[in-house]
TIVO-2410 file (N, C-alpha, C; in nm, 3 decimals):
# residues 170
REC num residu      c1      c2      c3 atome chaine
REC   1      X  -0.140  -6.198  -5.699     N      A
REC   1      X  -0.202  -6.091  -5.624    CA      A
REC   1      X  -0.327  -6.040  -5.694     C      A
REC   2      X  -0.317  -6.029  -5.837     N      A
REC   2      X  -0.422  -5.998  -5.942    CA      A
REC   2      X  -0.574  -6.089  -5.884     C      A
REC   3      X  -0.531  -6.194  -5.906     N      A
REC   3      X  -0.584  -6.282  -5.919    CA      A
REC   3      X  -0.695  -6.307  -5.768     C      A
REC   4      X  -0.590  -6.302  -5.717     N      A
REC   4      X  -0.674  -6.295  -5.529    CA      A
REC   4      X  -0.766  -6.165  -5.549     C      A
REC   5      X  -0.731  -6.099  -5.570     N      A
REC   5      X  -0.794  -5.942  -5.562    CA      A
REC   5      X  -0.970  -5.990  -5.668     C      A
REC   6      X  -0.937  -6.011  -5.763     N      A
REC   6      X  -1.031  -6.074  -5.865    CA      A
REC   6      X  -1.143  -6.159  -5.817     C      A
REC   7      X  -1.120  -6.225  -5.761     N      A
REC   7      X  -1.179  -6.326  -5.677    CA      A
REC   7      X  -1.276  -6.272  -5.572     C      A
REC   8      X  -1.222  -6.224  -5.499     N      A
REC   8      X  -1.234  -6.113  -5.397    CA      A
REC   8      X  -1.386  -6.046  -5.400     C      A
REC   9      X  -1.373  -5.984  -5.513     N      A
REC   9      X  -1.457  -5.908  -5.527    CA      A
REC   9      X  -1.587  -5.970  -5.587     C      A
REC  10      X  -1.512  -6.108  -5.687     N      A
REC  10      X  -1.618  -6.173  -5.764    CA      A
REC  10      X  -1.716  -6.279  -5.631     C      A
REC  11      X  -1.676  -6.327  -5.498     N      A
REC  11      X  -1.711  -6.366  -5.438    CA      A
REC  11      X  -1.824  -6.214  -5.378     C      A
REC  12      X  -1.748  -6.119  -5.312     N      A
REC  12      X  -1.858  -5.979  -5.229    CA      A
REC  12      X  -1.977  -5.981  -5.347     C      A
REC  13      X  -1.942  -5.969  -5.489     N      A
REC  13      X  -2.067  -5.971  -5.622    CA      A
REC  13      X  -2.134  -6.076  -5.612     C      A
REC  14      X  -2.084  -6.184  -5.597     N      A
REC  14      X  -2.196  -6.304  -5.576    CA      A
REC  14      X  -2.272  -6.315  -5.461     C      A
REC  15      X  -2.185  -6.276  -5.328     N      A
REC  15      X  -2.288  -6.276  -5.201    CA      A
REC  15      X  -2.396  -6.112  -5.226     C      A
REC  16      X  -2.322  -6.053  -5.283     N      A
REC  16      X  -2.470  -5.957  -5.228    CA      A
REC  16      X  -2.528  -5.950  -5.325     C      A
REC  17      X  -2.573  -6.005  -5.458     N      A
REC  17      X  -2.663  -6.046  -5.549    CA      A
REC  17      X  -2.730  -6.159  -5.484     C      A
REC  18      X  -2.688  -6.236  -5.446     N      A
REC  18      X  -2.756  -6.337  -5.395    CA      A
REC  18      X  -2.866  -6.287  -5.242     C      A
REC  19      X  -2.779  -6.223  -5.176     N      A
REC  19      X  -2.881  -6.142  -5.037    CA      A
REC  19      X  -2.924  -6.063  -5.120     C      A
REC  20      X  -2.940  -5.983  -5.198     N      A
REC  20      X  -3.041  -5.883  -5.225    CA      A
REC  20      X  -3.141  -5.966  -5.290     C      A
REC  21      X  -3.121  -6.047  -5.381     N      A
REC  21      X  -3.223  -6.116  -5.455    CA      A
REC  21      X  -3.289  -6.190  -5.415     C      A
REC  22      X  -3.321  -6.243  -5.310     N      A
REC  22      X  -3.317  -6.328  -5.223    CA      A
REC  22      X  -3.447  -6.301  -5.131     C      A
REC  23      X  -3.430  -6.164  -5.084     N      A
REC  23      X  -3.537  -6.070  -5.065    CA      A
REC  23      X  -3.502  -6.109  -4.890     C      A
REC  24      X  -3.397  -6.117  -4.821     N      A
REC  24      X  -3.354  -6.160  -4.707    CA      A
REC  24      X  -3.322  -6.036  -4.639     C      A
REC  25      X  -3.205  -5.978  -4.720     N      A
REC  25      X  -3.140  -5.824  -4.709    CA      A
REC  25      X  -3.162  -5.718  -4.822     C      A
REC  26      X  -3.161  -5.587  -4.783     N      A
REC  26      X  -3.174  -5.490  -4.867    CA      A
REC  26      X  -3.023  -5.390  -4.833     C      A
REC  27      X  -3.007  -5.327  -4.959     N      A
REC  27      X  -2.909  -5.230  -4.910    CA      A
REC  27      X  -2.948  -5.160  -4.848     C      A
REC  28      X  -3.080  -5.108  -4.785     N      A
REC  28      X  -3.132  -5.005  -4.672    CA      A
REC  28      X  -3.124  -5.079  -4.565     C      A
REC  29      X  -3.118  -5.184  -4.533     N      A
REC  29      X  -3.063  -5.216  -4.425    CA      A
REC  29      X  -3.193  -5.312  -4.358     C      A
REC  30      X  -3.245  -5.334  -4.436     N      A
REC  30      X  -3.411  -5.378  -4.395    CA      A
REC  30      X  -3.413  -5.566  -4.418     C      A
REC  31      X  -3.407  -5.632  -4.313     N      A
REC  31      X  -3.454  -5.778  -4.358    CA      A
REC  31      X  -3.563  -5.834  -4.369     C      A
REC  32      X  -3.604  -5.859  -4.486     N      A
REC  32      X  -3.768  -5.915  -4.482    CA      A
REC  32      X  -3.748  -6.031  -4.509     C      A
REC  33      X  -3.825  -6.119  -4.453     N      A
REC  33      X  -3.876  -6.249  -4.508    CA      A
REC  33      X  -3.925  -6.276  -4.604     C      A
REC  34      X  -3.800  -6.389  -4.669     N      A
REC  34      X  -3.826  -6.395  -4.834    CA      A
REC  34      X  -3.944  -6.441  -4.877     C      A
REC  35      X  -4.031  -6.501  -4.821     N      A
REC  35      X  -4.178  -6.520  -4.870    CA      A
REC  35      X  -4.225  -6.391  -4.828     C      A
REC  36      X  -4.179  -6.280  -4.765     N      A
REC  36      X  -4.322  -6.197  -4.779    CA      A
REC  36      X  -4.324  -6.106  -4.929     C      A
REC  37      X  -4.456  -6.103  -4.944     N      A
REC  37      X  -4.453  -6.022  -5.077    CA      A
REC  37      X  -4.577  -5.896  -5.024     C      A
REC  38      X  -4.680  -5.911  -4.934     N      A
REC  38      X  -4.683  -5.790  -4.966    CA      A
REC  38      X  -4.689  -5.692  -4.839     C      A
REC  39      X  -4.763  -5.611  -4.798     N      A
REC  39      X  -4.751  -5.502  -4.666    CA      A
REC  39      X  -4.875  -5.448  -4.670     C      A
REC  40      X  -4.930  -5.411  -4.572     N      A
REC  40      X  -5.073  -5.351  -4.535    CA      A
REC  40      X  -5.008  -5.277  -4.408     C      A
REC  41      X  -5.099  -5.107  -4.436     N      A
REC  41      X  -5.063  -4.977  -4.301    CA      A
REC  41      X  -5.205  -4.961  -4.304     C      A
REC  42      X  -5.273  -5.007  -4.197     N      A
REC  42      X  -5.394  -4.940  -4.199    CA      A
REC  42      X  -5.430  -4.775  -4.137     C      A
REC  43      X  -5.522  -4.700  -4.187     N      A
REC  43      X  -5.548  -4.574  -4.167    CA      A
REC  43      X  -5.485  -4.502  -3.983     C      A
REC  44      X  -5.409  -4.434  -3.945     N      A
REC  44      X  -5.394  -4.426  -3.787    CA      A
REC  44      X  -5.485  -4.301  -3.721     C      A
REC  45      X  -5.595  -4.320  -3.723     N      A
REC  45      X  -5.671  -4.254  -3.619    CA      A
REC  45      X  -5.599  -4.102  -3.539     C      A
REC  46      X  -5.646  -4.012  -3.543     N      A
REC  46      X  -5.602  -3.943  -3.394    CA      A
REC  46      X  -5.659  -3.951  -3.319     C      A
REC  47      X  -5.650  -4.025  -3.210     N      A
REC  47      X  -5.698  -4.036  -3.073    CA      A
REC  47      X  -5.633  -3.960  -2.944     C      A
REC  48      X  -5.544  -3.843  -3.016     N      A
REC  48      X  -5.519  -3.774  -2.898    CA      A
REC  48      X  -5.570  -3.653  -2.841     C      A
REC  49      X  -5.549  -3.613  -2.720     N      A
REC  49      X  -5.629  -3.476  -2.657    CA      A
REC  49      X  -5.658  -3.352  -2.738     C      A
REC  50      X  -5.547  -3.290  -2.770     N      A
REC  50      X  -5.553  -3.229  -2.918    CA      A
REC  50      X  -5.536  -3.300  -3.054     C      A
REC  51      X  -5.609  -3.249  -3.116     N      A
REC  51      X  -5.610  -3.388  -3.320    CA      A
REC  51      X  -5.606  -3.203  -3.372     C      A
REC  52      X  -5.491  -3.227  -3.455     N      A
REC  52      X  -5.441  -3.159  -3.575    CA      A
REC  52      X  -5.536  -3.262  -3.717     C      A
REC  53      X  -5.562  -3.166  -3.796     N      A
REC  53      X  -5.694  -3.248  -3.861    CA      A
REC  53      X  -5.609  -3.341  -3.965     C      A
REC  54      X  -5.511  -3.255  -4.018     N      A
REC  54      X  -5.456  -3.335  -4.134    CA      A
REC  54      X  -5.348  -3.456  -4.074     C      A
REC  55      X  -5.334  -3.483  -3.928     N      A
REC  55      X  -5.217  -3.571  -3.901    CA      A
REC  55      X  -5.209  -3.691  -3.909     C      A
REC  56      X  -5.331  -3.763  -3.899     N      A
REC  56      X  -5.385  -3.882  -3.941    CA      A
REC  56      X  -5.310  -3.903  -4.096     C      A
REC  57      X  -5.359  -3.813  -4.216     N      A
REC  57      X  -5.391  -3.878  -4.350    CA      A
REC  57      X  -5.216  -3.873  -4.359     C      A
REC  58      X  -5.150  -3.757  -4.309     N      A
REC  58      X  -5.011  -3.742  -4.342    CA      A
REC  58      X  -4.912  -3.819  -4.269     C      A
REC  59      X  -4.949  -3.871  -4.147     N      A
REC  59      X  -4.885  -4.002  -4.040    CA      A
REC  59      X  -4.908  -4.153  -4.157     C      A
REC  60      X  -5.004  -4.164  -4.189     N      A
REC  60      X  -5.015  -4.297  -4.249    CA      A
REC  60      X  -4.969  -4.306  -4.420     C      A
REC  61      X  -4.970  -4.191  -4.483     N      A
REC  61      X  -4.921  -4.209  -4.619    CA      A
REC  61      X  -4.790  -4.225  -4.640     C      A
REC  62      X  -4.669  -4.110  -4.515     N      A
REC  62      X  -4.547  -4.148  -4.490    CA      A
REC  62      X  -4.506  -4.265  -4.422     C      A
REC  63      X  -4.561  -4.317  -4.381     N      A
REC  63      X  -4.566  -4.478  -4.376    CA      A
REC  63      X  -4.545  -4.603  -4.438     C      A
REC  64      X  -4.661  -4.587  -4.528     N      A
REC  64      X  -4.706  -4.647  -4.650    CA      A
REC  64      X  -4.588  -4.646  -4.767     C      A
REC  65      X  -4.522  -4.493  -4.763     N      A
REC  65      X  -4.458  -4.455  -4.872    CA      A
REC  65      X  -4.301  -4.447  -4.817     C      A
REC  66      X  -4.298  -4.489  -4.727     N      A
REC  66      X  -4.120  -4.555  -4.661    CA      A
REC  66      X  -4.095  -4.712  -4.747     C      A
REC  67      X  -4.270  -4.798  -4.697     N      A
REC  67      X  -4.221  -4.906  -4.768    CA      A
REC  67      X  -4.260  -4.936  -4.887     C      A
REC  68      X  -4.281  -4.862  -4.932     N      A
REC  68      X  -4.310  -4.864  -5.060    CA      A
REC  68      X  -4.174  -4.828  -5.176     C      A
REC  69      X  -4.125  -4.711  -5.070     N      A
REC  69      X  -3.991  -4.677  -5.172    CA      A
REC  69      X  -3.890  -4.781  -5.127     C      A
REC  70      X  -3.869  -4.820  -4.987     N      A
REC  70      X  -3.744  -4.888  -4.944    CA      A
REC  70      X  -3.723  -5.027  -4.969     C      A
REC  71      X  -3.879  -5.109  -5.001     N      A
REC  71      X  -3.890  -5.237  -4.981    CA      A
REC  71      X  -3.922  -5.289  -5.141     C      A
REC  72      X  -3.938  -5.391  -5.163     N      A
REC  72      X  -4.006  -5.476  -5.267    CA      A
REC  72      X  -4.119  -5.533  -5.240     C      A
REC  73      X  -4.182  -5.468  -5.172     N      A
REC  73      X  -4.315  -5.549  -5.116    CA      A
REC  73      X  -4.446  -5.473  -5.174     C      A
REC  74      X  -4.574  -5.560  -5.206     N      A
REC  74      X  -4.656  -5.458  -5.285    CA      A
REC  74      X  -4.729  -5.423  -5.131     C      A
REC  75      X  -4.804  -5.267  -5.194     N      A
REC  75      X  -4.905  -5.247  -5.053    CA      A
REC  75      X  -5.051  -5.300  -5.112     C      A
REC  76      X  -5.119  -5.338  -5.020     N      A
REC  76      X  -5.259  -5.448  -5.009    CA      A
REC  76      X  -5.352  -5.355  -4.916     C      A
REC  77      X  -5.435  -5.416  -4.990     N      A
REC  77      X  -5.561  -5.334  -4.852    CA      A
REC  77      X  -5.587  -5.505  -4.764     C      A
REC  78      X  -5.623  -5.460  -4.644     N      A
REC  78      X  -5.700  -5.553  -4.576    CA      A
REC  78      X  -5.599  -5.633  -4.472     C      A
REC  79      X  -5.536  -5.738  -4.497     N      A
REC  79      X  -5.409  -5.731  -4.433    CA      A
REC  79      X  -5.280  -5.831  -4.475     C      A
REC  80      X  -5.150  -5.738  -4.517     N      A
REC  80      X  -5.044  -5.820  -4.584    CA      A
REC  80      X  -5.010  -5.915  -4.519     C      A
REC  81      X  -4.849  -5.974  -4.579     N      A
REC  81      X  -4.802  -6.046  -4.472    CA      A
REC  81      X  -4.704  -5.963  -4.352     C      A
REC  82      X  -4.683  -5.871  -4.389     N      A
REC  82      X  -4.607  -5.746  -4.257    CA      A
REC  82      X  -4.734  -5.626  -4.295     C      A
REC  83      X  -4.805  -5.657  -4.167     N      A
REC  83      X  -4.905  -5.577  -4.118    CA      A
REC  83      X  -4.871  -5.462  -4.021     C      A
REC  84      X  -4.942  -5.344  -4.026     N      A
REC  84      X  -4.904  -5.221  -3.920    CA      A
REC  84      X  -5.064  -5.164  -3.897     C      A
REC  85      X  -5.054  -5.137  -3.803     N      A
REC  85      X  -5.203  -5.098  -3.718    CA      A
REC  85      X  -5.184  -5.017  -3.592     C      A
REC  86      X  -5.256  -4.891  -3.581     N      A
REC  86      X  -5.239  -4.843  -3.422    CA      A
REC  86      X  -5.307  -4.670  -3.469     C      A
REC  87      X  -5.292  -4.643  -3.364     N      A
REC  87      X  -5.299  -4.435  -3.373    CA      A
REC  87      X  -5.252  -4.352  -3.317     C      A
REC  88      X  -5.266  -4.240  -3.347     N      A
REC  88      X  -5.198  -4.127  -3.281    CA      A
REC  88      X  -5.241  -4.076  -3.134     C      A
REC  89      X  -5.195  -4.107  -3.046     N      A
REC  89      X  -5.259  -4.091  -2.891    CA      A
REC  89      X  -5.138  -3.971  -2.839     C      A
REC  90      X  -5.119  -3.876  -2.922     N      A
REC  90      X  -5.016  -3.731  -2.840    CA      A
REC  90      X  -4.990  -3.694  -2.907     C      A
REC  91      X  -4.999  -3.529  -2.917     N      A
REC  91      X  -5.003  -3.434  -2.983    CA      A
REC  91      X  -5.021  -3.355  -2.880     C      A
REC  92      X  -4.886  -3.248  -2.828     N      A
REC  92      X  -4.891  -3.141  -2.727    CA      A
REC  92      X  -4.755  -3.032  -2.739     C      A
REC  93      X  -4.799  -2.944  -2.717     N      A
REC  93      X  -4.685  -2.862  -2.689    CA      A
REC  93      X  -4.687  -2.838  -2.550     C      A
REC  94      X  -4.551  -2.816  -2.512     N      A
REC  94      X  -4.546  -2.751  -2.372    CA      A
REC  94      X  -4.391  -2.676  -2.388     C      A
REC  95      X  -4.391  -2.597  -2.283     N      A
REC  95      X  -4.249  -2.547  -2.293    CA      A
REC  95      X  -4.164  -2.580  -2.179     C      A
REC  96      X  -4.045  -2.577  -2.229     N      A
REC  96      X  -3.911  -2.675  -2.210    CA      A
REC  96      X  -3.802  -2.600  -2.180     C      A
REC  97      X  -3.791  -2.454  -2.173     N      A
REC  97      X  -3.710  -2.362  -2.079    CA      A
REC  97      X  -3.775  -2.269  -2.059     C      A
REC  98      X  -3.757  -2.221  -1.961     N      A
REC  98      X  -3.780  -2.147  -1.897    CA      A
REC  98      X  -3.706  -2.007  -1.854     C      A
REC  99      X  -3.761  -1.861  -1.872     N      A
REC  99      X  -3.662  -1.736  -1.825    CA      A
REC  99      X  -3.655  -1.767  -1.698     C      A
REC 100      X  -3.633  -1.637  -1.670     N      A
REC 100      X  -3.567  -1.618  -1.531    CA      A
REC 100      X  -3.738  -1.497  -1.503     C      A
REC 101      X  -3.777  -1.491  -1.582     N      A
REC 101      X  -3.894  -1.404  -1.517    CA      A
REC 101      X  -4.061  -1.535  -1.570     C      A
REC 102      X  -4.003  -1.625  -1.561     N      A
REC 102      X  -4.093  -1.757  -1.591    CA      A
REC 102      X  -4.228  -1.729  -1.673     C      A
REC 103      X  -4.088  -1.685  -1.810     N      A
REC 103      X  -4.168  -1.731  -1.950    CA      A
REC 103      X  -4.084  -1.817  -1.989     C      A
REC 104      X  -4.163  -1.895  -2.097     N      A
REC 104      X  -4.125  -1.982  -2.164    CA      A
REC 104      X  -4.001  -1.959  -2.282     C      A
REC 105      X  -3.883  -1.969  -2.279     N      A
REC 105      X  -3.785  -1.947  -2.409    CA      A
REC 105      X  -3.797  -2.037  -2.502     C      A
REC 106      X  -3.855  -2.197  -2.475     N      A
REC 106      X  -3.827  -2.253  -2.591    CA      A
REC 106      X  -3.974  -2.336  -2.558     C      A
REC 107      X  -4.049  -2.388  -2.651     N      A
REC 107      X  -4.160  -2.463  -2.636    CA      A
REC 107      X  -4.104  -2.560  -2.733     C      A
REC 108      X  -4.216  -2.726  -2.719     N      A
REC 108      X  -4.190  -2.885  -2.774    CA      A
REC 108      X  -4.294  -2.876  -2.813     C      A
REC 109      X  -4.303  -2.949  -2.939     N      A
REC 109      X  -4.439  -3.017  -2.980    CA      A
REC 109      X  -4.370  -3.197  -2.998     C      A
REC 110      X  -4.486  -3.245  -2.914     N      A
REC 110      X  -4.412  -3.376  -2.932    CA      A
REC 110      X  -4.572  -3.473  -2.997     C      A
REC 111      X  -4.511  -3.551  -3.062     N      A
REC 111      X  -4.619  -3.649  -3.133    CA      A
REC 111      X  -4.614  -3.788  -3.044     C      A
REC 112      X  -4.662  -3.864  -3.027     N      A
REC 112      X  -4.682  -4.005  -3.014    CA      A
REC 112      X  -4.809  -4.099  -3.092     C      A
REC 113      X  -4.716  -4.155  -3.099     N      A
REC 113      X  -4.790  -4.312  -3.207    CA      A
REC 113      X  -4.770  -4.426  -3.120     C      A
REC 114      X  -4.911  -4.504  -3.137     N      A
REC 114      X  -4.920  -4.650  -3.098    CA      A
REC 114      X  -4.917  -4.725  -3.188     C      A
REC 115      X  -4.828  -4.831  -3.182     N      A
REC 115      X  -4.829  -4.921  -3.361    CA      A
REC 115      X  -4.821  -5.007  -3.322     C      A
REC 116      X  -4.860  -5.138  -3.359     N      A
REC 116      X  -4.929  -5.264  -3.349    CA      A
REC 116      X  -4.856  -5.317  -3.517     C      A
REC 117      X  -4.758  -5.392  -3.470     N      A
REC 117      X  -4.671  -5.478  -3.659    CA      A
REC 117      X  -4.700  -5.630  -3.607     C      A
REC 118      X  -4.738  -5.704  -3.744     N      A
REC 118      X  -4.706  -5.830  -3.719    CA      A
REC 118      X  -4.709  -5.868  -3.823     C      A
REC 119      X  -4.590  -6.018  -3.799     N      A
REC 119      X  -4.532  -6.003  -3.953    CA      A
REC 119      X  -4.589  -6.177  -3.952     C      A
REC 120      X  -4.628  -6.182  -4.031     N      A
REC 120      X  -4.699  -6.320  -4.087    CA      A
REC 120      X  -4.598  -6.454  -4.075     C      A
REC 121      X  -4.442  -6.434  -4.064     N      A
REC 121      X  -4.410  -6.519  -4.094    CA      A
REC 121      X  -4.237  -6.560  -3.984     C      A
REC 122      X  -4.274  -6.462  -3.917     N      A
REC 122      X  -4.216  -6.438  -3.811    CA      A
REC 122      X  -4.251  -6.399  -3.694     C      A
REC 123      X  -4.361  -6.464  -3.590     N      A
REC 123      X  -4.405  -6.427  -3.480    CA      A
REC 123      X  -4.316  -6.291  -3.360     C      A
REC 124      X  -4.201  -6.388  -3.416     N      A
REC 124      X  -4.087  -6.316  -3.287    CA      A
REC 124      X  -4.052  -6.127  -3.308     C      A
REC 125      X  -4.116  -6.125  -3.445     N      A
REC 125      X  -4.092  -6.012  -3.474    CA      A
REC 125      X  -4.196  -5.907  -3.424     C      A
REC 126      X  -4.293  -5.947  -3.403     N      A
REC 126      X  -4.426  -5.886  -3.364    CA      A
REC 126      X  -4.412  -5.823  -3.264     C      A
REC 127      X  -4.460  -5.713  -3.246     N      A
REC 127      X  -4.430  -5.545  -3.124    CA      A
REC 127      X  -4.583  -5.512  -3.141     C      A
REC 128      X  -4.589  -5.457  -3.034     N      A
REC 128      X  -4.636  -5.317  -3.007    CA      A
REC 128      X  -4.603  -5.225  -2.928     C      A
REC 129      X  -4.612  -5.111  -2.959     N      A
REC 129      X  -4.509  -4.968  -2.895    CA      A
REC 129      X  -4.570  -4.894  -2.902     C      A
REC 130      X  -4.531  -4.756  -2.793     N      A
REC 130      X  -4.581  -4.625  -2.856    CA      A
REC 130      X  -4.402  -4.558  -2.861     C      A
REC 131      X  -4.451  -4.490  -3.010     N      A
REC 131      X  -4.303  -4.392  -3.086    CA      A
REC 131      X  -4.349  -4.285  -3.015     C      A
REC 132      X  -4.239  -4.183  -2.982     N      A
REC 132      X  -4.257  -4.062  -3.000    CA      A
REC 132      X  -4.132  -3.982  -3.018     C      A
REC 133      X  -4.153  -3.842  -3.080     N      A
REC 133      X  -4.006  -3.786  -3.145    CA      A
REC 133      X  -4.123  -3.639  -3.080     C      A
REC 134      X  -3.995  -3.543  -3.138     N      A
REC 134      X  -4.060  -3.415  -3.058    CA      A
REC 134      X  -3.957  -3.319  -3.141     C      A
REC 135      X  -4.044  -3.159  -3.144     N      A
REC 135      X  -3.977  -3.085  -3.209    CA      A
REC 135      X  -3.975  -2.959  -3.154     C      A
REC 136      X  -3.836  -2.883  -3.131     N      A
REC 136      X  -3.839  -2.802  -3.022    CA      A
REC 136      X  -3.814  -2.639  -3.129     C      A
REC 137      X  -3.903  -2.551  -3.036     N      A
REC 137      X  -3.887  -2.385  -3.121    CA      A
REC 137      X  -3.921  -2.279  -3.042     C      A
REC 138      X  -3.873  -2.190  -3.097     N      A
REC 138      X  -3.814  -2.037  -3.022    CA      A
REC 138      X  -4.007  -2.007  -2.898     C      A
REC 139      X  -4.036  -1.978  -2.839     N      A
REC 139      X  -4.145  -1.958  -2.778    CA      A
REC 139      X  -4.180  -1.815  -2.856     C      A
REC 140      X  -4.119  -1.760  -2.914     N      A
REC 140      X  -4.183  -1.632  -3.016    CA      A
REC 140      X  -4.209  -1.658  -3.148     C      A
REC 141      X  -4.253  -1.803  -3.125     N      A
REC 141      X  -4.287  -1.858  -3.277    CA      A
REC 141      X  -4.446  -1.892  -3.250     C      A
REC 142      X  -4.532  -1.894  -3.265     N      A
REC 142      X  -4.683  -1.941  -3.237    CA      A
REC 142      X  -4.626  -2.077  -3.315     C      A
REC 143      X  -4.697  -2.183  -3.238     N      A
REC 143      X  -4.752  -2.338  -3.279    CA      A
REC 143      X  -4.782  -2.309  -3.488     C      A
REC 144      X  -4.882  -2.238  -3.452     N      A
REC 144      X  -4.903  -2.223  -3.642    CA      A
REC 144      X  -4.838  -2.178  -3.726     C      A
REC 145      X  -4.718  -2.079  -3.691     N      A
REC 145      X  -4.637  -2.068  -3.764    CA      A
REC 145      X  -4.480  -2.194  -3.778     C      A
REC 146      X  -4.494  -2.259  -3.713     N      A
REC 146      X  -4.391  -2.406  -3.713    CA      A
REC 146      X  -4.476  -2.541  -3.742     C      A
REC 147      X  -4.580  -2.537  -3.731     N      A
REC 147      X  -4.675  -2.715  -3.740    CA      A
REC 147      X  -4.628  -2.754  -3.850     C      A
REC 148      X  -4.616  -2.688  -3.986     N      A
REC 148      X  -4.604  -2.785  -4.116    CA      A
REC 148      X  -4.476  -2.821  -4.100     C      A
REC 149      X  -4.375  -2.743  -4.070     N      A
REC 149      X  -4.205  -2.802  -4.093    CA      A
REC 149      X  -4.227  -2.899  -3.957     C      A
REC 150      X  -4.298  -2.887  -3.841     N      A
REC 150      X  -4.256  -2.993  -3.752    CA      A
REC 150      X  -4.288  -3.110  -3.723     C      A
REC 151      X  -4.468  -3.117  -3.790     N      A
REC 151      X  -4.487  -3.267  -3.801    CA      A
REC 151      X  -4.449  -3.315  -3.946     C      A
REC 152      X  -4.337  -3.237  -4.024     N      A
REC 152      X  -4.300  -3.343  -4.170    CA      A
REC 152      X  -4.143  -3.358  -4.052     C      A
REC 153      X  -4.101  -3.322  -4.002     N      A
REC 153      X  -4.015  -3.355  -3.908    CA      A
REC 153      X  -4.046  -3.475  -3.853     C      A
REC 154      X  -4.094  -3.429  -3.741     N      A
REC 154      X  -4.180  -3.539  -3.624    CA      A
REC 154      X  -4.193  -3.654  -3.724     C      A
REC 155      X  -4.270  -3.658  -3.838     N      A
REC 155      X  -4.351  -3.788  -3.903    CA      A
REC 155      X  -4.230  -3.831  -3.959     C      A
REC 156      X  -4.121  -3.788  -4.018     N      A
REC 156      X  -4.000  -3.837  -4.104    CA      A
REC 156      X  -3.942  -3.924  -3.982     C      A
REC 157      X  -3.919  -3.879  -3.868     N      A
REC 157      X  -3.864  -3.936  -3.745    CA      A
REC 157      X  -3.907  -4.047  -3.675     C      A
REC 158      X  -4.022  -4.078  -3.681     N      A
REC 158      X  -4.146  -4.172  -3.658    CA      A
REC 158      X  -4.101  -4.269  -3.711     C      A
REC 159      X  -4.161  -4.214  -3.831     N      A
REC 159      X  -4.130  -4.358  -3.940    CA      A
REC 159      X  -4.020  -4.439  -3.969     C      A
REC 160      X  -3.907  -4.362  -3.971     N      A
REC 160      X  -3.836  -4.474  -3.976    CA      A
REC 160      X  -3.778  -4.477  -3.847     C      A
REC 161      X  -3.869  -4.462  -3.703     N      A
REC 161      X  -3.835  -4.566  -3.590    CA      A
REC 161      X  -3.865  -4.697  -3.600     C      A
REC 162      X  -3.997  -4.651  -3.671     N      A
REC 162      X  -4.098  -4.752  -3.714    CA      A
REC 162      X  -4.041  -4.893  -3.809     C      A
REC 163      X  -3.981  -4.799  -3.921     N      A
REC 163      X  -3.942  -4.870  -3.990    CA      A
REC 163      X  -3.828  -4.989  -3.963     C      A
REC 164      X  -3.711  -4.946  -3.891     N      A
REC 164      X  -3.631  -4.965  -3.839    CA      A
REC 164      X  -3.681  -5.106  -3.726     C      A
REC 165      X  -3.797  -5.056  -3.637     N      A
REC 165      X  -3.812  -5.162  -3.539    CA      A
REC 165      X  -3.879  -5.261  -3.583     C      A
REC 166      X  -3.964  -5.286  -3.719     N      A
REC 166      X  -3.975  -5.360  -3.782    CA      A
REC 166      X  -3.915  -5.428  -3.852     C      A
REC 167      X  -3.818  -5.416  -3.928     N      A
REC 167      X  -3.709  -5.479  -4.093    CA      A
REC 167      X  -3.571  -5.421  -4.042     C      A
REC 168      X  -3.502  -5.369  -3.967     N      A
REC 168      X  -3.388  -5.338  -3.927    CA      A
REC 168      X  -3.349  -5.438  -3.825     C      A
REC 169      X  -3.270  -5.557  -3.830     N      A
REC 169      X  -3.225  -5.622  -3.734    CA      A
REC 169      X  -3.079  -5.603  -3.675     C      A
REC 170      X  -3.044  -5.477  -3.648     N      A
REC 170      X  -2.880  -5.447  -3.608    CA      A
REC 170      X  -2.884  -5.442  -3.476     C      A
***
């Protein structure tokens, strides 16, 4: 029984040293292609009706810095072998209930991203999409007193849709 048990485990230690090293699977859950080594996010534009000034530099660094912490891949300027490209086309609030004397009780700020991935070594993997996530608050809150907690929200939410619809194959 020792012995089976021993085994057991010495086989699960050999398979997932071997998938992690391998650069196939990650324990985050991310499969990359073992030849890729590196990743390019190019800059994402705001191209939407309203542009929040800083959403651009803070949309693309949390990006950058998902795969940077999650992956083994170096980041490159110009273009890796898992490439990301696109911009921000939405940025709006509106409100999302309504009183009974038709004010607003709760207002959304919702973001959308267009992203453009292609992965050098896997055609089939290649997308383009638009993300969007949204963040909902009291209507006696002004927009400026919620923007910083809601686009590190919004952008945390993004990204790893992002991330996910790229290197997540579940």
């Amino acid at each position: 029984m020792k012995i089976t048990r021993n085994i057991r485990w010495l086989l699960l230690l050999v398979a997932g040293s071997f998938l992690a090293g391998c650069g196939v699977y990650s324990f985050t859950g991310a499969s990359i292609p073992p030849q890729a080594e590196t990743i390019s996010v190019d800059y994402f534009p705001n191209d939407a009706m309203l542009v929040q000034p800083t959403l651009s530099q803070r949309f693309t660094e949390e990006l950058q810095n998902k795969f940077l912490r999650q992956t083994n891949l170096r980041m490159v300027e110009g273009v890796g072998h898992l490439h990301f490209e696109g911009n921000i086309v939405g940025y709006r609030t509106e409100p999302i209930a309504i009183t009974g004397d038709d004010r607003a009780a709760m207002n959304r700020l919702t973001i959308s991203v267009r992203v453009a991935f292609f992965n050098e070594f896997d055609e089939g993997a290649d997308f383009e999409r638009t993300f969007s996530r949204y963040f909902d608050y009291d209507s006696s809150l002004s927009l400026s007193q919620i923007e910083n907690e809601a686009i590190d929200k919004i952008t945390e939410e993004l990204v790893e849709d992002i991330f996910n619809q790229a290197l997540v194959n579940w």
